[in-house]
C-alpha positions as CSV (number, residue, x, y, z in Angstrom):
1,X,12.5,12.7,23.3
2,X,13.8,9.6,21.2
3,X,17.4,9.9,19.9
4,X,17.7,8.5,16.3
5,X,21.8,7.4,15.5
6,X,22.5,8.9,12.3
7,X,24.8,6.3,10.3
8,X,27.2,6.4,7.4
9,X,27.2,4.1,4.2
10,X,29.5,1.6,6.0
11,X,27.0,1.4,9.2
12,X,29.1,3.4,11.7
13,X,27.5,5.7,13.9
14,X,28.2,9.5,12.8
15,X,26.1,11.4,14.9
16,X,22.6,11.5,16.8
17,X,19.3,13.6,16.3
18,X,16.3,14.1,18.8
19,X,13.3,14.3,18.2
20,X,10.2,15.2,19.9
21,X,7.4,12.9,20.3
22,X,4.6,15.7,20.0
23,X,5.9,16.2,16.6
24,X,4.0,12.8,15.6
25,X,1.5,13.6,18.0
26,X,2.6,12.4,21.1
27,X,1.1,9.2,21.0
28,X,0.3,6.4,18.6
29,X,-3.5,6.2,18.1
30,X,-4.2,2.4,16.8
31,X,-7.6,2.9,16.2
32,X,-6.8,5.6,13.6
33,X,-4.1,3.1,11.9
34,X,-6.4,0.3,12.2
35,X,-9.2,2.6,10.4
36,X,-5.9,3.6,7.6
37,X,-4.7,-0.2,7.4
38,X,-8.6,-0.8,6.1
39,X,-9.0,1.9,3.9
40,X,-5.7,1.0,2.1
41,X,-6.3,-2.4,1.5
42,X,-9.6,-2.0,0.3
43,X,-8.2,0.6,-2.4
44,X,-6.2,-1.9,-3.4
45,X,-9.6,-4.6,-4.1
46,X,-10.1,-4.5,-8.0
47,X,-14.0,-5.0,-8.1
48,X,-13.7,-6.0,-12.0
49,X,-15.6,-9.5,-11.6
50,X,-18.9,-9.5,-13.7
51,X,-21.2,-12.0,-15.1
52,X,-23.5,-11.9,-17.6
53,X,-27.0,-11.9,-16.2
54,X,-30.4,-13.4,-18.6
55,X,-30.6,-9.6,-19.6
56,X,-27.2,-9.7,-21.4
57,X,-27.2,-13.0,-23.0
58,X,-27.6,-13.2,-26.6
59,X,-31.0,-15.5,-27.7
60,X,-34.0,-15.0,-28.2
61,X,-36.8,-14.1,-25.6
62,X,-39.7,-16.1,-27.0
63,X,-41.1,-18.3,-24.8
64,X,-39.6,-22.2,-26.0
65,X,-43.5,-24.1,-26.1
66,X,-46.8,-23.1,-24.7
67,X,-47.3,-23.4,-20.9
68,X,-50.0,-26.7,-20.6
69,X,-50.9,-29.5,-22.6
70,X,-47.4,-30.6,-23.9
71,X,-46.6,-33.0,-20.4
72,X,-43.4,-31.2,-19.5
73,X,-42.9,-28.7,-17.1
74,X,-42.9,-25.0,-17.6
75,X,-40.3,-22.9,-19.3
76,X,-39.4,-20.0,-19.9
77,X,-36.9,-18.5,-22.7
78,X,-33.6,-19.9,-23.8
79,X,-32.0,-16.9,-21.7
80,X,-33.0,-17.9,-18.3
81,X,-30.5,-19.1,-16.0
82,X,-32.0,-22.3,-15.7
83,X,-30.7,-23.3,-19.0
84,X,-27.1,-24.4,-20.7
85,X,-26.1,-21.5,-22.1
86,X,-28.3,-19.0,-20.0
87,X,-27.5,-15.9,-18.1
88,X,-26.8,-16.2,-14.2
89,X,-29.4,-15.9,-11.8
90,X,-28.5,-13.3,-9.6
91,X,-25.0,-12.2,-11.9
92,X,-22.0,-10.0,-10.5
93,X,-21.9,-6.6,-11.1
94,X,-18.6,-4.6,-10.8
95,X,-18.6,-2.6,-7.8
96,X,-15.5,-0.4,-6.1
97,X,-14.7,-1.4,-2.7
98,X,-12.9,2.1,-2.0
99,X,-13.2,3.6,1.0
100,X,-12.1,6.7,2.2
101,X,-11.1,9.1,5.5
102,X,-11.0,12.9,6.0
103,X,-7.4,14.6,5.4
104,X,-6.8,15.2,8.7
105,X,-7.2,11.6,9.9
106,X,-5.1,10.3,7.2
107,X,-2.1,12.7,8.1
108,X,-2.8,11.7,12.1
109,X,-2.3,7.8,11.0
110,X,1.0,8.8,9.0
111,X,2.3,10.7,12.0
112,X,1.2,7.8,14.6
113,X,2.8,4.9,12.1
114,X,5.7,6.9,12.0
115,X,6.2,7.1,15.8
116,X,5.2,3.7,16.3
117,X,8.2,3.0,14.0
118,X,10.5,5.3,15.6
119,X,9.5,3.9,19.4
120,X,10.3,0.3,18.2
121,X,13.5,1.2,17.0
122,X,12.5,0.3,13.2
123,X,13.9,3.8,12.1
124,X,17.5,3.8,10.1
125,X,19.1,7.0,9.2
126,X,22.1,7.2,6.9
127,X,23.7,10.4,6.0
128,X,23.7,9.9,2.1
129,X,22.6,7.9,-0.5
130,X,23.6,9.5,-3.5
131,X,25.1,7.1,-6.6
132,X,26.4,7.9,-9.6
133,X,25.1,5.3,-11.6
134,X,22.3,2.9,-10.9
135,X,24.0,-0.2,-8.5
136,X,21.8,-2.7,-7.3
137,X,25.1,-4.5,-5.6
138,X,25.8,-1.4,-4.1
139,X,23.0,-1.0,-2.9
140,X,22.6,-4.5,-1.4
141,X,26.0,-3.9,0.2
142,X,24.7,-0.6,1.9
143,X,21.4,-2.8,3.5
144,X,24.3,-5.1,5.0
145,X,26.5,-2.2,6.5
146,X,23.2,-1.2,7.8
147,X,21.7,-4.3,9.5
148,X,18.7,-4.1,7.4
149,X,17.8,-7.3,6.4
150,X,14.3,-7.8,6.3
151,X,11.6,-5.7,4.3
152,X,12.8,-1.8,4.0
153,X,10.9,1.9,3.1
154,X,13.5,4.0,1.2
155,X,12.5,7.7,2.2
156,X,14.2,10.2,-0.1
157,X,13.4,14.4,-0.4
158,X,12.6,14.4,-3.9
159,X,13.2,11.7,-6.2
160,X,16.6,10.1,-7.4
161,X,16.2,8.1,-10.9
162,X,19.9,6.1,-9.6
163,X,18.7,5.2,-6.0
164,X,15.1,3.7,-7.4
165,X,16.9,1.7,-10.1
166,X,19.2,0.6,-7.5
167,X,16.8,-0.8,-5.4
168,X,13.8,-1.6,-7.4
169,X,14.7,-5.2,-8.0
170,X,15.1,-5.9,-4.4
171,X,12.7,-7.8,-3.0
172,X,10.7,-6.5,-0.3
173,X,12.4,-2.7,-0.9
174,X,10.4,-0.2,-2.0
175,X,10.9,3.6,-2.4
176,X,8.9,6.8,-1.1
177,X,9.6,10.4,-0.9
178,X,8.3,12.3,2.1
179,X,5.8,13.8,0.6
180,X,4.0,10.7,0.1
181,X,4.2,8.5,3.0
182,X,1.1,6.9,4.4
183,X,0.5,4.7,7.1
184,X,-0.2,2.0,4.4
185,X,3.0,1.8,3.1
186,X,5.2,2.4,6.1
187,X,3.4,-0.3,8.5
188,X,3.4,-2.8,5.6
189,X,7.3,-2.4,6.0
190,X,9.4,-3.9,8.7
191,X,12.2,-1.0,8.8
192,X,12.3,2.5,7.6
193,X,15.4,3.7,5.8
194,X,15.6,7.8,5.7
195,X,18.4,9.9,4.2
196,X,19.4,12.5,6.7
197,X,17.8,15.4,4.5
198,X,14.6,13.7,3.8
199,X,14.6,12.7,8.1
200,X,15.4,16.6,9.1
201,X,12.6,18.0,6.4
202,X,10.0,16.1,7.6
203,X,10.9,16.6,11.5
204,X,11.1,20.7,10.5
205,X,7.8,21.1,8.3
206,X,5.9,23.7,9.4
């Protein structure tokens, strides 16, 4: 069992929650996250560089003088990529780079990055993190009270319009809700930040 303190906005200590290792099954399995870690980077490649290859260049395709008698050597027609203006010889093509894993080892990774978290110590819980209006000093204020001062994943049930624009211009702080956490996302992140809710729903999901 690890025991997780449960803090208030000011950073003191209100309680503590257990939670089961099996839950995240058990133990972390790194050659699942290094196999995630992959996968979402190379989602993130945009394949978008192209070059125009003799095929696509605008010119005609006669061929420029006759092959012997004229004393220079051989050519072709004004297209090929030997010439100014040309295509390229062997051109780039977009391509996609995605990759992708079966459900069940994607929600494996997100279980094991979320353990690995919660055995380092990386895991913050706060009580609430409701505001009335967007604050981004507020927020900033809250980080402090916290001891959070490197890069952060806000976990929220739901969304909460006032809590993104309250971080959303803080570097390095970034917002999730539950439902969409991956192991991309929370190992690119040195701390988790949870609100009590969003912690207990995803410790109780069936």
């Amino acid at each position: 069992m690890i025991d997780v303190a449960v803090h208030n906005r000011q950073g003191k200590e209100v309680e503590s929650l257990q939670v089961d290792e099996s839950l995240f099954g058990g133990c972390v399995r790194y050659e699942l996250l290094k196999q995630a870690i992959v996968m979402y980077h190379a989602n993130k490649r945009v394949g978008t560089a192209a070059t125009k290859s003799r095929g696509m260049v605008k010119g005609s395709c006669r061929k420029l003088f006759r092959q012997k008698g004229t004393g220079n050597a051989r050519v072709g027609n004004a297209r090929t990529g030997k010439r100014v203006g040309g295509g390229v010889t062997f051109a780039k093509v977009a391509r996609d780079f995605g990759k992708k894993m079966p459900k069940k080892q994607r929600q494996l990774a997100t279980a094991s990055a979320i353990l690995a978290k919660l055995q380092s110590g990386s895991v913050v819980i706060v009580d609430d993190l409701k505001f009335d209006a967007p604050r981004t000093r507020d927020f900033v204020g809250l980080l402090s009270n916290l001891k959070i001062d490197r890069s952060c994943l806000v976990t929220v049930n739901g969304t909460d319009d006032n809590l993104y624009k309250s971080l959303r211009n803080i570097q390095k702080v970034s917002m999730l809700a539950v439902a969409d956490l991956n192991a991309g996302d929370i190992l690119n992140k040195q701390k988790m930040l949870f609100t009590k809710d969003a912690f207990l729903s995803l410790i109780n999901k069936d």
